[in-house]
Steps between C-alpha positions, in 0.01 A plus 500: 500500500599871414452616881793540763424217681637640881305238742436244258167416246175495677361184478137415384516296870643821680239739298248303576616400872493897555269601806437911519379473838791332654675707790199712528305547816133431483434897527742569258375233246145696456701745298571225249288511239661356212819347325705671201777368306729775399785436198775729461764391220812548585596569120256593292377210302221400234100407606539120426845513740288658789216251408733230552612669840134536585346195411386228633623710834196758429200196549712385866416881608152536362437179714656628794221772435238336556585178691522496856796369647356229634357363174841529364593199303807489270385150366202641368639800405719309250268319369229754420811697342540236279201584332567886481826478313353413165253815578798686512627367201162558307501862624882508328640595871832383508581262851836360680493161400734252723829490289342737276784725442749208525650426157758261564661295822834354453712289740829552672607236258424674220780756570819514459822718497455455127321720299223302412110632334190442682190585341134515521230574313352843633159514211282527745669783733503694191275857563249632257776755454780274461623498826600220700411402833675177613694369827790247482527315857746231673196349704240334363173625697446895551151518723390904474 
């Protein structure tokens, strides 16, 4: 992803695991009357990369909306967001898919002192625009 990355990637779990009331004393938590889910890019980027920042992230905090805590179930959660990713991809809205940015994964083996090519085939990183969006990673499992 195109963000500095200073804590780490927010999870779908750790979105979704969020609770706005937490730390608050009962009197204080009648001033809470909602959830937002502010993005600031740290370098200005295109709508699809923010998309891709924002989503599935953005249906974990409209849940958190209107859930109560206590009916809080990341099981389900997954499951019913199974079903809203192809809505996403109907409405064109571009998502973080697991791996999705991931082009290629080699193995320590694979490299040498020797100069040696590695390549992969980056088609479908490739922008409306021409640009290219692709990560190349030593471990084989990135969970965002």
């Amino acid at each position: 992803m195109a963000d500095l990355n200073y804590q780490g990637p927010n999870t779908i779990e750790a979105v979704y695991d969020y609770d706005p009331g937490k730390g608050l004393s009962q009197s204080e938590s009648k001033y809470l009357l909602g959830v937002q889910a502010n993005m600031w890019p740290a370098v200005p980027q295109e709508v699809k990369d923010i998309n891709v920042q924002n989503f599935p992230r953005l249906l974990a905090v409209a849940e958190i909306g209107w859930t109560n805590v206590e009916n809080k179930e990341l099981s389900g959660f997954l499951k019913r967001l199974d079903s809203h990713l192809p809505r996403l991809s109907t409405l064109k809205i571009d998502y973080f898919k697991l791996g999705g940015y991931i082009a290629g994964v080699w193995q320590p083996e694979q490299i040498s002192t020797n100069f040696k090519t590695l390549s992969w085939d980056v088609t479908e990183k490739v922008y409306a625009d021409g640009r290219v969006t692709a990560a190349f990673s030593l471990r084989k499992e990135l969970r965002f």
